[in-house]
FIKEPA-572115 format. One record per residue (C-alpha): x, y, z; residue in three letters. Coordinates in nm, 3 decimals, always signed. Last residue first. Example, Ala and Ser with C-alpha at 12.3 -4.5 7.8 and 13.67 -1.06 7.14 Angstrom:
// FIKEPA-572115
ATOM         X         Y         Z   residu
ATOM    +1.367    -0.106    +0.714      SER
ATOM    +1.230    -0.450    +0.780      ALA
***
This chain:
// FIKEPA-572115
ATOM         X         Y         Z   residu
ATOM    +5.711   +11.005    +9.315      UNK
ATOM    +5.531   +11.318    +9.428      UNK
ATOM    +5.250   +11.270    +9.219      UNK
ATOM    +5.212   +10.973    +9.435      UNK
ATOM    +5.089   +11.242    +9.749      UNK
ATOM    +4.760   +11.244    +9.626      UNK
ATOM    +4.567   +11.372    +9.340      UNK
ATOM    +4.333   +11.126    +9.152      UNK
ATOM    +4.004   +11.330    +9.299      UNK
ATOM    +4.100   +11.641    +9.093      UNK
ATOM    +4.045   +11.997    +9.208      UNK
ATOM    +3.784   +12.164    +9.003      UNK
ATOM    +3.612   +11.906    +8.950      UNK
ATOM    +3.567   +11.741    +8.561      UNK
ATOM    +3.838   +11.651    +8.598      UNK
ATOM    +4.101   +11.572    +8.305      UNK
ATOM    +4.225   +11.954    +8.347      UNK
ATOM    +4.275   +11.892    +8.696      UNK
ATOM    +4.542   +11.626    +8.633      UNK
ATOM    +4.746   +11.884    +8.407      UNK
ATOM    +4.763   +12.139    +8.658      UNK
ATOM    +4.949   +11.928    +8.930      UNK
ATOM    +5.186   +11.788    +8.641      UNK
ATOM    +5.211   +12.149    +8.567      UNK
ATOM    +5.297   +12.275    +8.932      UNK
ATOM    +5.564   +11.975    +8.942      UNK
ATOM    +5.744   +12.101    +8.646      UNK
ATOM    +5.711   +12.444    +8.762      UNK
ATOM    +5.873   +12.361    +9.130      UNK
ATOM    +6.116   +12.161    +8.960      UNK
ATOM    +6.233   +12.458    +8.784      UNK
ATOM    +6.226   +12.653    +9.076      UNK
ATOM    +6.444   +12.427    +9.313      UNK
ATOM    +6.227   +12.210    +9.566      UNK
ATOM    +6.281   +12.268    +9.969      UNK
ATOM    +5.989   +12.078   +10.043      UNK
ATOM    +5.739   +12.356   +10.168      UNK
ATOM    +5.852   +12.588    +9.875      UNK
ATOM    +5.717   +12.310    +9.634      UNK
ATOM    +5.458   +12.198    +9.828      UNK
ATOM    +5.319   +12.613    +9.789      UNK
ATOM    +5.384   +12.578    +9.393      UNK
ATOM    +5.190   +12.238    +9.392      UNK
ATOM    +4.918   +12.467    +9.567      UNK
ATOM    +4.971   +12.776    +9.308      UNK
ATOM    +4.957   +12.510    +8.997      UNK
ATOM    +4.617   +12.352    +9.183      UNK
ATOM    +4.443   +12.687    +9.166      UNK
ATOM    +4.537   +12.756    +8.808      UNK
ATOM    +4.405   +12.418    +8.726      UNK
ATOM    +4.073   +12.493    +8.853      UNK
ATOM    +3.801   +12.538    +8.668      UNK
ATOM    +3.982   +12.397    +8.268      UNK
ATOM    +3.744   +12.102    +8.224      UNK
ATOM    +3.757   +11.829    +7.984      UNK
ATOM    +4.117   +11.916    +7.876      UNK
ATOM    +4.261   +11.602    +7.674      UNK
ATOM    +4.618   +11.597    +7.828      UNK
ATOM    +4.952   +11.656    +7.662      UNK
ATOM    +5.164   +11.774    +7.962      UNK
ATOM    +5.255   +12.104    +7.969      UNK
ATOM    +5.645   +12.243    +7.901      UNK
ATOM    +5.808   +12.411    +8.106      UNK
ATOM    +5.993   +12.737    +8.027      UNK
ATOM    +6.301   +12.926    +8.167      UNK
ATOM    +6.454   +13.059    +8.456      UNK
ATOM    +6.760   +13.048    +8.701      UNK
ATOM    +6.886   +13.039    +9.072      UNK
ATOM    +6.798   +13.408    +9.141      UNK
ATOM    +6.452   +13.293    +9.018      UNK
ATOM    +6.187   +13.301    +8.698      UNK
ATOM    +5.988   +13.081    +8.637      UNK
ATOM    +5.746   +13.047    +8.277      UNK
ATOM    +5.477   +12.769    +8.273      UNK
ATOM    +5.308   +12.604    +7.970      UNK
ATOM    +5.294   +12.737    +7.630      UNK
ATOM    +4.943   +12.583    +7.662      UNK
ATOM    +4.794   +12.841    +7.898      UNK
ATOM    +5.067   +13.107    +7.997      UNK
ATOM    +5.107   +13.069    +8.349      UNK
ATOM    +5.371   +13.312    +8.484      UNK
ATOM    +5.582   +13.172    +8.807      UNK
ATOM    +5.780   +13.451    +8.996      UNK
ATOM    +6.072   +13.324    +9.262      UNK
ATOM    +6.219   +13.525    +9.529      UNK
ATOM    +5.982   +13.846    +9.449      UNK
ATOM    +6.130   +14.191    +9.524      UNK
ATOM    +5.992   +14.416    +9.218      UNK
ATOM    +6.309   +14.266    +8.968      UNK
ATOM    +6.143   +13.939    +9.072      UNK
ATOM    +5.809   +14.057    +8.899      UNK
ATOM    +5.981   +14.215    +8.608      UNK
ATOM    +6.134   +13.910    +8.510      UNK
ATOM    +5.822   +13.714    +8.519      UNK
ATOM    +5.626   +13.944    +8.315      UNK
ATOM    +5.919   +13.986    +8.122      UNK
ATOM    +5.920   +13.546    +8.021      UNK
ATOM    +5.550   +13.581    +7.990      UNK
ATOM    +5.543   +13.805    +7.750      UNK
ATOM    +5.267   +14.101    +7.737      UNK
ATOM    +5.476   +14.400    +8.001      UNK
ATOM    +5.279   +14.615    +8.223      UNK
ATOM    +5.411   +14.450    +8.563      UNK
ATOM    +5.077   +14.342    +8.770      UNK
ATOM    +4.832   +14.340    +8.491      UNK
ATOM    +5.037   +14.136    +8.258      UNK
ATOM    +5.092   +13.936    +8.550      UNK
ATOM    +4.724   +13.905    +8.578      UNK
ATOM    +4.638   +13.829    +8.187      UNK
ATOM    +4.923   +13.591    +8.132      UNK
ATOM    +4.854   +13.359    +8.487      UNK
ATOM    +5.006   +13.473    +8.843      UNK
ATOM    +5.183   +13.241    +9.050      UNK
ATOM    +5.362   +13.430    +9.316      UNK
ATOM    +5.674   +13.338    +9.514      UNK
ATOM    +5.843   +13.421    +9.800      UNK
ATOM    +5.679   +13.712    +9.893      UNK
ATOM    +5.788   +14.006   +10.120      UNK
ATOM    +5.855   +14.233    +9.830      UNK
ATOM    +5.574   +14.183    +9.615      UNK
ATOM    +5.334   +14.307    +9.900      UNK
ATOM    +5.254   +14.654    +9.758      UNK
ATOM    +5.158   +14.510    +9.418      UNK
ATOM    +4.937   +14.231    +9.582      UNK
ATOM    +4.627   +14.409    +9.524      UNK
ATOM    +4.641   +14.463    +9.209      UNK
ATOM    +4.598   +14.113    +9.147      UNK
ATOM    +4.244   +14.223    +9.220      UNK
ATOM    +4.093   +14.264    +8.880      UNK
ATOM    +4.358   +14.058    +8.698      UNK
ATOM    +4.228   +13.787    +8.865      UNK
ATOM    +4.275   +13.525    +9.152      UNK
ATOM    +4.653   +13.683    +9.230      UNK
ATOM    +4.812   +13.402    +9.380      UNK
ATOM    +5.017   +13.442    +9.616      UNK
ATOM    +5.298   +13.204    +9.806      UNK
ATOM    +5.456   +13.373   +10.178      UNK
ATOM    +5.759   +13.199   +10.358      UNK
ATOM    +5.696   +13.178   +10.710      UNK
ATOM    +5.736   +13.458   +10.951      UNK
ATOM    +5.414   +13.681   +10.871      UNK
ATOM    +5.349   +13.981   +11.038      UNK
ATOM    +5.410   +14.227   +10.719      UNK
ATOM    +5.253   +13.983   +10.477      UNK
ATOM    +4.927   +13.862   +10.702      UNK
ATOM    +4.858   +14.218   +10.767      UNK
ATOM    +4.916   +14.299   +10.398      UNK
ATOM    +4.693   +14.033   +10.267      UNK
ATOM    +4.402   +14.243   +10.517      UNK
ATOM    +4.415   +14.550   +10.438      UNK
ATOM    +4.449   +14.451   +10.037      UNK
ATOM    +4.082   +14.320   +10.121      UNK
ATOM    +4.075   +13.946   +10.070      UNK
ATOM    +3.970   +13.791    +9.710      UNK
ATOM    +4.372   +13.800    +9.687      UNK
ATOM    +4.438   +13.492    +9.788      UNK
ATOM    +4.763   +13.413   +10.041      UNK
ATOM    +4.942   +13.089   +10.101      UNK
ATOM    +5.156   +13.032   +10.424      UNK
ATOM    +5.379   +12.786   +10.482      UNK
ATOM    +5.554   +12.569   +10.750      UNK
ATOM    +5.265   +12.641   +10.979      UNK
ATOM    +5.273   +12.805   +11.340      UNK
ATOM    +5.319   +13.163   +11.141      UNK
ATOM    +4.929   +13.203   +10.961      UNK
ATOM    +4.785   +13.041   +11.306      UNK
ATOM    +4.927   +13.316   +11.557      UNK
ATOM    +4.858   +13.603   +11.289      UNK
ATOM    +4.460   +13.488   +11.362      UNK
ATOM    +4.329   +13.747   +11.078      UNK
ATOM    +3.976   +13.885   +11.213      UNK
ATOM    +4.173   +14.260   +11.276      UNK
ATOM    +4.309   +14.274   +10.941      UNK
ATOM    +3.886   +14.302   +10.837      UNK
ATOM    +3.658   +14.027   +10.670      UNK
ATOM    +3.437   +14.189   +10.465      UNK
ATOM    +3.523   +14.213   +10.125      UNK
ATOM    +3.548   +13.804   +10.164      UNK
ATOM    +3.184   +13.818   +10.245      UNK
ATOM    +3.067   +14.030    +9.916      UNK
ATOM    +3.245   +13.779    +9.723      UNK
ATOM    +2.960   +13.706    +9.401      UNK
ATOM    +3.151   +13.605    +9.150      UNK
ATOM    +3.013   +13.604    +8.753      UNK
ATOM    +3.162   +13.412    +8.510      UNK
ATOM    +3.180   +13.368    +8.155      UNK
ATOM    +3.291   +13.110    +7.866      UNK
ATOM    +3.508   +12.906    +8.119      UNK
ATOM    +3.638   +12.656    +7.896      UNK
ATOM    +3.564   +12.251    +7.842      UNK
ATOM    +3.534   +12.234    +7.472      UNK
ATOM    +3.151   +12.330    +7.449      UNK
ATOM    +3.186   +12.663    +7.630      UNK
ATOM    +3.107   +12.679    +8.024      UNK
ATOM    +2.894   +12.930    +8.230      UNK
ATOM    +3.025   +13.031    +8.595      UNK
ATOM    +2.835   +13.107    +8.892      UNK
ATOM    +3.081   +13.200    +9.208      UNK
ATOM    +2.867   +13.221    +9.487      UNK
ATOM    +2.987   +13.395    +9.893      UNK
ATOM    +2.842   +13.308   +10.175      UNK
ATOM    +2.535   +13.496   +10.308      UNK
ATOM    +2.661   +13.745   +10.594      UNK
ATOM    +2.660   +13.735   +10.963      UNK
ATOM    +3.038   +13.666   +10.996      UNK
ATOM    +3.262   +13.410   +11.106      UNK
ATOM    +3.591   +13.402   +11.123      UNK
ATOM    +3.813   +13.101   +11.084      UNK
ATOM    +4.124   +12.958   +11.279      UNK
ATOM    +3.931   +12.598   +11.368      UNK
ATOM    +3.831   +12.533   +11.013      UNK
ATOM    +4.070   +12.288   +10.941      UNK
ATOM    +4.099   +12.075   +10.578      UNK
ATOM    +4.032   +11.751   +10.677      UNK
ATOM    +3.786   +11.693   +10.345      UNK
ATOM    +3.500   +11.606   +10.527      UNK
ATOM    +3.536   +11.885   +10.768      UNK
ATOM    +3.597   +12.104   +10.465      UNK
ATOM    +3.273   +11.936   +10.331      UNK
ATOM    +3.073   +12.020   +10.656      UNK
ATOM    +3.154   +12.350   +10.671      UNK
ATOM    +3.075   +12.453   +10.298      UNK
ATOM    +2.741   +12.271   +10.372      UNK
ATOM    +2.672   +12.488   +10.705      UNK
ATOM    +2.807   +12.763   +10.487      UNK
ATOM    +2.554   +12.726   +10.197      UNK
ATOM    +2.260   +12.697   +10.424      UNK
ATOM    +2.359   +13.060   +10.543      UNK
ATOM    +2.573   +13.241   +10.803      UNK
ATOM    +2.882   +13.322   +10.603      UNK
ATOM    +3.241   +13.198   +10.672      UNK
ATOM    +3.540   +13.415   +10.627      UNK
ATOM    +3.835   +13.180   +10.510      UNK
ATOM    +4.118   +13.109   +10.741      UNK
ATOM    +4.186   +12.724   +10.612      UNK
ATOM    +4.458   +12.545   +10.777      UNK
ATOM    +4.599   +12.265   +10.573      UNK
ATOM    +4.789   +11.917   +10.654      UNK
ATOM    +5.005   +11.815   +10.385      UNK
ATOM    +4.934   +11.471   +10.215      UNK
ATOM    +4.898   +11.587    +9.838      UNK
ATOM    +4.529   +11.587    +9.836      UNK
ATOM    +4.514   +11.785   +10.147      UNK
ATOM    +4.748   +12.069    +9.957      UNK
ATOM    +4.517   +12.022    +9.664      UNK
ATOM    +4.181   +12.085    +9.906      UNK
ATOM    +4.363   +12.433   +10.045      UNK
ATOM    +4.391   +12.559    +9.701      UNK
ATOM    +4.066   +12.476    +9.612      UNK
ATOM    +3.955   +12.663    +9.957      UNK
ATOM    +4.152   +12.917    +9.878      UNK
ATOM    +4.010   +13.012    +9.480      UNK
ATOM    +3.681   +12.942    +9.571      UNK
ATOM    +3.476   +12.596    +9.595      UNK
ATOM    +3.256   +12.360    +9.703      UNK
ATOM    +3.018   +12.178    +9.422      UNK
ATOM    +2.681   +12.272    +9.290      UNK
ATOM    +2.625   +12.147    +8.939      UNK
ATOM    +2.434   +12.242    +8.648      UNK
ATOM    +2.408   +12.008    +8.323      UNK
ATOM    +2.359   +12.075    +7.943      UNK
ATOM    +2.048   +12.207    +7.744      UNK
ATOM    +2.155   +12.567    +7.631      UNK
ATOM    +1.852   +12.793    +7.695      UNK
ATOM    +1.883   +13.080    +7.394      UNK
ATOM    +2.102   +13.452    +7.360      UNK
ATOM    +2.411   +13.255    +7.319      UNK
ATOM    +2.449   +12.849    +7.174      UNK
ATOM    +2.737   +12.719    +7.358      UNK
ATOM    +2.855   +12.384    +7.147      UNK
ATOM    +2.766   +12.045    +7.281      UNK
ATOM    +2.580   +11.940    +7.575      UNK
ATOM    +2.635   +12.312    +7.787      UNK
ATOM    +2.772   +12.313    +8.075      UNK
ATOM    +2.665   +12.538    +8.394      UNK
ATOM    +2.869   +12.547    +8.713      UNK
ATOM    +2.767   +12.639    +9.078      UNK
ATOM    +3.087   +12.713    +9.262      UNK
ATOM    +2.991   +12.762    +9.646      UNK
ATOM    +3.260   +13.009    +9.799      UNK
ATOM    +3.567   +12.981   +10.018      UNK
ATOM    +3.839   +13.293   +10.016      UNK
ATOM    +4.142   +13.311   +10.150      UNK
ATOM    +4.463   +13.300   +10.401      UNK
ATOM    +4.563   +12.918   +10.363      UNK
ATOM    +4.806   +12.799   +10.632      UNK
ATOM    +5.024   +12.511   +10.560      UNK
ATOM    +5.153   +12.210   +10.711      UNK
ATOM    +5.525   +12.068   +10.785      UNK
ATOM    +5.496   +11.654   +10.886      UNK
ATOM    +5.395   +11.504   +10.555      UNK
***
């Protein structure tokens, strides 16, 4: 696909606990640990490879082992470095602890290096030579709104958490569309159903709002229309993740002209194939789910 994509985000290593059956608290759970790359950008950026769009990563990188293997796996990956800062920090960890049926039970995110990238780091020349742009707010607010006021591409958020979807209050207006999940849009507007989260998120300047609500699926909302979609039926084996693929197949979406309802429909069929990884961005995603 000829039109590319800048990410503006975070990159972390995800090390993952699971237990072998049911989580047992308070005791050693045998189970597995693995050490894979991740963060809520960098995901993204991977599922925009995946689907055949070329990808610009501007995430902070640290100065440890972790970054040297971070940096070699984007390489890997073709997802381009060239734009990022560096900084003499350790990278940033996201350690999460599964349930038995596939959930995040608890995390813990260590993003001490995002905090610290500054406006002034941002490469405003890379963010507007793609087709896209797709913001994460693990950056500083000083930072997201740089890349919102300067910006001359369309403009896709996601939120990361309720704790910092905050941040992206004072840049509602200049986005084209956010993909927050229940908790985070909650967050953002003050209202509990998906369907007034998502109202309430266009009514604060937003082209097109998209509120994940688990299984109930996806709620839009746009000038054009809104509604529900449904999920696909799926046998979840691992739930890291999806919400990071939904915003990518939201960001192709807006890349290839798609209305908002097909933009959901594709953003669950994105979704659903990460929830049968056990990554959190599925190897069978490529540019057939498309077709």
């Amino acid at each position: 696909m000829e039109k590319g994509v800048c990410v503006v985000g975070g990159m972390n290593m995800d090390i993952t606990g699971a237990p072998a059956s049911g989580l047992l608290l308070g005791d050693s759970n045998p189970g597995s640990v693995r050490m894979s790359p991740g963060g809520v950008g960098r995901n993204m950026a991977e599922n925009l490879v995946r689907m055949g769009f070329s990808v610009e990563l501007l995430a902070p990188l640290g100065n440890d082992g972790f970054a040297r293997l971070l940096e070699d796996a984007c390489r890997a990956m073709g997802i381009g470095l060239t734009h990022a800062p560096r900084l003499p920090l350790p990278s940033g960890v996201y350690l999460c602890v599964m349930d038995g049926r596939g959930d995040m039970h608890v995390a813990i995110n260590d993003m001490a290096l995002c905090e610290a990238m500054t406006p002034n780091m941002l490469d405003m020349a890379a963010v507007n030579a793609a087709g896209c742009a797709l913001l994460d707010a693990n950056l500083p607010l000083a930072v997201l709104a740089r890349a919102a006021e300067e910006a001359t591409v369309p403009l896709v958020a996601d939120p990361v958490s309720a704790a910092k979807a905050r941040r992206l209050l004072p840049l509602l207006p200049r986005l084209f569309a956010i993909k927050p999940n229940l908790m985070e849009a909650q967050t953002l507007t003050g209202e509990d159903d998906p369907a007034a989260c998502a109202r309430v998120l266009c009514n604060l300047g937003v082209k097109r709002a998209f509120v994940s609500a688990g299984a109930r699926g996806v709620y839009y909302c746009a000038e054009e229309g809104e509604g529900f979609v449904l999920p696909p039926d799926v046998a979840v084996r691992n739930a890291t993740g999806a919400g990071d693929s939904a915003t990518a197949a939201i960001t192709a979406g807006c890349l290839l002209g798609y209305g908002a309802a097909e933009t959901a429909e594709l953003a669950c069929r994105v979704a659903g194939l990460t929830l049968q990884s056990d990554s959190a961005v599925s190897p069978a995603l490529s540019a057939a789910v498309f077709e």
